[in-house]
N, C-alpha and C positions, 0 to 999 in steps of 0.2 A: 604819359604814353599808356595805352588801354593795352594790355597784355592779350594774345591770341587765344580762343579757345582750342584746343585738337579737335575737339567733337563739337558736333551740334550739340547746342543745350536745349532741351525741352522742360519747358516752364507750361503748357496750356494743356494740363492733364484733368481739369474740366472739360477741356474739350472733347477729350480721348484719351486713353490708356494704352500704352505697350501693351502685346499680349504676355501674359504669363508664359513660359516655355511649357510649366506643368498641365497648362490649361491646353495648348496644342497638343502634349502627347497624347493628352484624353478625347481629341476631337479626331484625331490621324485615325483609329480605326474605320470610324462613322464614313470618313472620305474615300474610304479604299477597299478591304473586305467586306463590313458591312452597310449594304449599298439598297437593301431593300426599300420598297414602300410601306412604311410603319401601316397603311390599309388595309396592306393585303394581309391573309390569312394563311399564305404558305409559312413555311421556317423563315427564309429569310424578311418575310415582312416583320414574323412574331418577335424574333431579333432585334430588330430596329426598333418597333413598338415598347419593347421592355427597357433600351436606354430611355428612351423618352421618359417613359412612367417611374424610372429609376431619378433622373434628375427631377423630377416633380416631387416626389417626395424630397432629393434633396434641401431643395427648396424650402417645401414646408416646414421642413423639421427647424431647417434656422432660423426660422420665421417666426416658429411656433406655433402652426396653425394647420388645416387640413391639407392633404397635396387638392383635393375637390377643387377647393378657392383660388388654384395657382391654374391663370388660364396664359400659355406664350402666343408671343406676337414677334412683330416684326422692332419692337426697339419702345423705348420710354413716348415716342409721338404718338403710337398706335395705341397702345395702350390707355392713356390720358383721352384720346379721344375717344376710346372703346367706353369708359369709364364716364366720360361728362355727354355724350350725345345719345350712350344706351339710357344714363336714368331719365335724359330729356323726354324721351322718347317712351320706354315701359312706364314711368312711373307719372306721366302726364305733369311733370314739372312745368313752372312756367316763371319761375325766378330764380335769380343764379345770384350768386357772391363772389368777388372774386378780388382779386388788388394790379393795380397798375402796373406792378413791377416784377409780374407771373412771367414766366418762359412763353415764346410765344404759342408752342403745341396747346396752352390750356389757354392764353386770354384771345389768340384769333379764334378758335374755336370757339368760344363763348360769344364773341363779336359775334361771329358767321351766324351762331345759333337768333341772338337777337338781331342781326339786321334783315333773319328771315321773318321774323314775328314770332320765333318760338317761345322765346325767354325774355323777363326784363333782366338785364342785366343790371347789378350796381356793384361798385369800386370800394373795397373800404380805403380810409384814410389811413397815410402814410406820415410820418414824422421825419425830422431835419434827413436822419441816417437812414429811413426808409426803414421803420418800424413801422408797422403794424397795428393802427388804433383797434385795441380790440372792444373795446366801449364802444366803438363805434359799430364795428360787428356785430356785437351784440343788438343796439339801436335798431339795426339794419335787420336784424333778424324779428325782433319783437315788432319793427313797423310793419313788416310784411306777410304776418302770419294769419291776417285772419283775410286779407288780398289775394291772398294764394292758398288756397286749402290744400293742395296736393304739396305743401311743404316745400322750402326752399331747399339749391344745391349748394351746398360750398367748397370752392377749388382755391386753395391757399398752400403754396409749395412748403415745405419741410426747412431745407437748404436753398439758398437763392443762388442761381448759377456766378453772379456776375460781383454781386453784393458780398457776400458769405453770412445772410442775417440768415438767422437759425428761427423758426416760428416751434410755440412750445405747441405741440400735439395734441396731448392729453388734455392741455385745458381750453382747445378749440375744439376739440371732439366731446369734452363734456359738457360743452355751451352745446352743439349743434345738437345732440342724444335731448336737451332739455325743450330745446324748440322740434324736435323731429324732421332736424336736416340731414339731408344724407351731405357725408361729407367726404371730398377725394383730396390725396396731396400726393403733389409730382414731389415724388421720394427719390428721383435719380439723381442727386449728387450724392444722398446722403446715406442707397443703398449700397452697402458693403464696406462704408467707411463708420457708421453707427448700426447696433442693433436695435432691431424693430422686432417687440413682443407682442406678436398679434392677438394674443390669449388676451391681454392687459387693456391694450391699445383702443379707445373709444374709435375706431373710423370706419369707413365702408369702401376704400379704392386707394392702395395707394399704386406703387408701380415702381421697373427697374429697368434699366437697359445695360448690358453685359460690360459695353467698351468703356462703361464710367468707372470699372472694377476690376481693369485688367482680363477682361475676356473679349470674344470678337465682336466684331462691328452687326448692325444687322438681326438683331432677335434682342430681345425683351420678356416683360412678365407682368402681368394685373393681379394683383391679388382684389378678390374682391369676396366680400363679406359675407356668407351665408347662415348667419345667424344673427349681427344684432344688427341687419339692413331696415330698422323700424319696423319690420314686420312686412316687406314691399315683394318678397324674392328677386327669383333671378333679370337680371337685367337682358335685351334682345342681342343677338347678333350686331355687331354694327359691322362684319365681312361676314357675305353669304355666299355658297356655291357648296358645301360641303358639311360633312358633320364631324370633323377635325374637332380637337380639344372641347369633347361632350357638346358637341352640336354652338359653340360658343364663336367659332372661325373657322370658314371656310379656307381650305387650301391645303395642301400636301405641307407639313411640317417641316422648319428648318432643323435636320436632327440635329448636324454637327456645332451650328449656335446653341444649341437648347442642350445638349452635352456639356459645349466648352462654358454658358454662363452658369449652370452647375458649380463645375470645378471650380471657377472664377468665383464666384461668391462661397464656396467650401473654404477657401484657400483664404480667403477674405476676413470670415469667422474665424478662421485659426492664428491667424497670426494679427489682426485686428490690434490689439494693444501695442506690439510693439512698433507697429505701422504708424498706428499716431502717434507713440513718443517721437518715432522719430521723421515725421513729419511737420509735427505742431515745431520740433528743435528746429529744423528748415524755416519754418512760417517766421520766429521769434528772430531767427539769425536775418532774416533780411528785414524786417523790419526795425532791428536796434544799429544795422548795418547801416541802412535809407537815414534813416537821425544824423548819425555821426557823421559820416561822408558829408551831406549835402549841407549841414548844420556847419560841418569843421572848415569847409571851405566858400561859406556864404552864399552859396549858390540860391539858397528861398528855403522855405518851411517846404518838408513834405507830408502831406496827410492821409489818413487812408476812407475810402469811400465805404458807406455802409456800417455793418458792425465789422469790417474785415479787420480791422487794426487791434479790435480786441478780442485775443486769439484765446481768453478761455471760454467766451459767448457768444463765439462765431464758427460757422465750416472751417473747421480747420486746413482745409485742403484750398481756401481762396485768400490771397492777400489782393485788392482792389487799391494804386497808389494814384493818389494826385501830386502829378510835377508841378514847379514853380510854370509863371507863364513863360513862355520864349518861345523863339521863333521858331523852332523844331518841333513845336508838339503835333502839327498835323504829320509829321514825317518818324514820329516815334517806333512805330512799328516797324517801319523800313528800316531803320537804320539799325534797330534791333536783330532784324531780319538778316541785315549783312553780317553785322557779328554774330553770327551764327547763334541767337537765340529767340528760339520762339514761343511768343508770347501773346495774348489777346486783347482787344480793344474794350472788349465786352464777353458777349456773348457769341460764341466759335460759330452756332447756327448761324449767323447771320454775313460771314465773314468774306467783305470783298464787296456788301453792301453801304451805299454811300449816306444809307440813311441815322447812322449812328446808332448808340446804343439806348433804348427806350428806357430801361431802369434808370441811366444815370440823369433821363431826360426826364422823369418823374421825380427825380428827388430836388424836393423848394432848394435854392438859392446856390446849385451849383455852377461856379463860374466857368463858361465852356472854353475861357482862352486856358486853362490848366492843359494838361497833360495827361492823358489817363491811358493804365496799361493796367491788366489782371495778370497778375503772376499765379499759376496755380500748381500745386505741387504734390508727387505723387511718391510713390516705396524707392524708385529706384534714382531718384535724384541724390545727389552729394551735396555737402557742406562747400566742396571747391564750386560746384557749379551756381550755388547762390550769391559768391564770391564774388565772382566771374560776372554775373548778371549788373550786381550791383556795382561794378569796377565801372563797366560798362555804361549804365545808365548816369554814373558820378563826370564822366571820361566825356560825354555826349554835352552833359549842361555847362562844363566848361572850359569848352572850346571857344574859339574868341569870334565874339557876335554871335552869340548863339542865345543868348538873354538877350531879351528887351532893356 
């Protein structure tokens, strides 16, 4: 008998984040007395203006880098895009890198870009768990530098949303510094869950959106490189109507998002360590839980998709499970759904579409009659609600006919 839970359990904190309550108190001003337009030049604009440039340095400082290079947007998609279609565009690129298993804000973008004629695009190679040949990168990089004089782009995410493969930075940004690529990575899982020292850091664009780090929905951040950009400068507009954030996007400023992701990523850096002890302890409890359950009552082998099962060389914050086969796995989520927990297929953007999830469709010799569900987990989850999940998921595969 599968035990009730009292509360909904949220498991899909990839997808989304609770707001922080502290992040709210810091945003309620912005909503209510000051109300001005950060434009204008009266008091109450000059007001508004100065949280702005206040969370911009916040930013920078834990960044490590100038508040200049922190331009906000509308969320981790705007950004990525500000980022791969400005250098398309200023810097006369006309080759891209990229890998099959990118989120899709960086690989349709790159598509759209080459099925305009702007870019060739090419794919590096992936291995069994959807690693990253970087030999091959490399390859890819030295075949096409004298083909493309204005130097290749490369967009390779940090943390994979879906997977939890962790790509190493440093030494894809020191390959890219060697060929003179500019190089960008969607860092939104892995901002405010890892520190990023931009001082250090070989890149030219990484990015953040607030909701992945316990701040609101809706606004984001590009940091993008103003000194070791190969010598290229600033990148174009990619939104024009205005001279909002140093003439970089147009539009009246979200303050109270660019406030609360502030807070959100302060609040982030502060307590960062103990967040991961005690969320990698979550990761580790449902995966030796998944063993034993499914193991102890013969239900099939479970295994985990990507590097996600190996929780000292993966996002810590994704565990990716493949169930035995049976005749529930199209119905997994639902029936997750009814025991009140919620959980993802894949990847949350795409969610309610029937086309499945593209990473797990790029990784060689995955068998599609399994089962697959991303558990991803966040500060405010319990040791009972992993419990719970897994009671649950144990309670589903051995029910009678329910295996093939």
């Amino acid at each position: 008998m599968i035990a009730s839970s009292p509360t909904p359990v949220y498991l899909d904190n990839a997808a989304t984040t609770r707001l922080d309550p502290e992040v709210l108190d810091a945003m309620l001003p912005l909503l209510t007395e000051q109300f001005g337009n950060p434009s204008s030049i009266h008091s109450h604009g000059r007001k508004v203006r100065s949280a702005i440039e206040r969370a911009r340095k916040t930013v920078a400082q834990l960044l490590n880098t100038s508040p200049a290079e922190i331009f906000f947007t509308s969320g981790g998609t705007e950004a990525d895009n500000t980022a791969l279609m400005g250098s398309i565009e200023t810097y006369g690129i006309t080759h891209a890198i990229s890998s099959p298993v990118e989120h899709h804000a960086v690989l349709h973008t790159l598509q759209h870009a080459a099925k305009r004629g702007l870019i060739q695009l090419d794919l590096v190679n992936i291995g069994p768990d959807g690693t990253l040949d970087l030999g091959h990168l490399e390859s890819l990089l030295a075949q096409n530098k004298s083909a493309h004089p204005n130097g290749s782009l490369v967009s390779l995410m940090h943390g994979n949303n879906e997977i939890g493969n962790l790509l190493p930075l440093e030494q894809v940004g020191t390959m890219c510094r060697e060929y003179k690529a500019v190089f960008h990575s969607d860092t939104v899982q892995t901002m405010g869950h890892y520190r990023h020292n931009l001082q250090q850091l070989p890149i030219d664009f990484i990015v953040g959106a607030a909701h992945k780090f316990h701040g609101p929905k809706g606004v984001g951040f590009l940091y993008a490189n103003g000194d070791t950009k190969v010598g290229r400068g600033p990148i174009h507009p990619f939104i024009h109507g205005g001279a909002q954030e140093r003439n970089q996007r147009g539009g009246t400023e979200n303050v109270y998002g660019i406030v609360g992701l502030a807070k959100a990523l302060e609040i982030a850096y502060r307590e960062m360590d103990a967040h991961r002890q005690h969320i990698e302890g979550l990761k580790r409890r449902m995966i030796d839980q998944l063993r034993e359950r499914f193991d102890a009552n013969d239900i099939g082998p479970v295994q985990f998709n990507g590097a996600s099962g190996d929780v000292d060389n993966s996002l810590y914050t994704v565990l990716n499970v493949s169930l035995p086969e049976s005749d529930i796995s199209d119905m997994l989520l639902f029936n997750l759904d009814i025991a009140k927990i919620s959980a993802s297929g894949g990847s949350a953007c795409s969610s309610g579409s029937e086309i499945g999830s593209h990473v797990l469709a790029a990784l060689p010799g995955l068998n599609p009659n399994r089962g697959y569900v991303r558990f991803s987990f966040g500060k405010y989850n319990t040791a009972d609600e992993i419990d719970y999940a897994v009671e649950t998921l144990a309670g589903l595969y051995q029910k009678e006919g329910a295996l093939k």
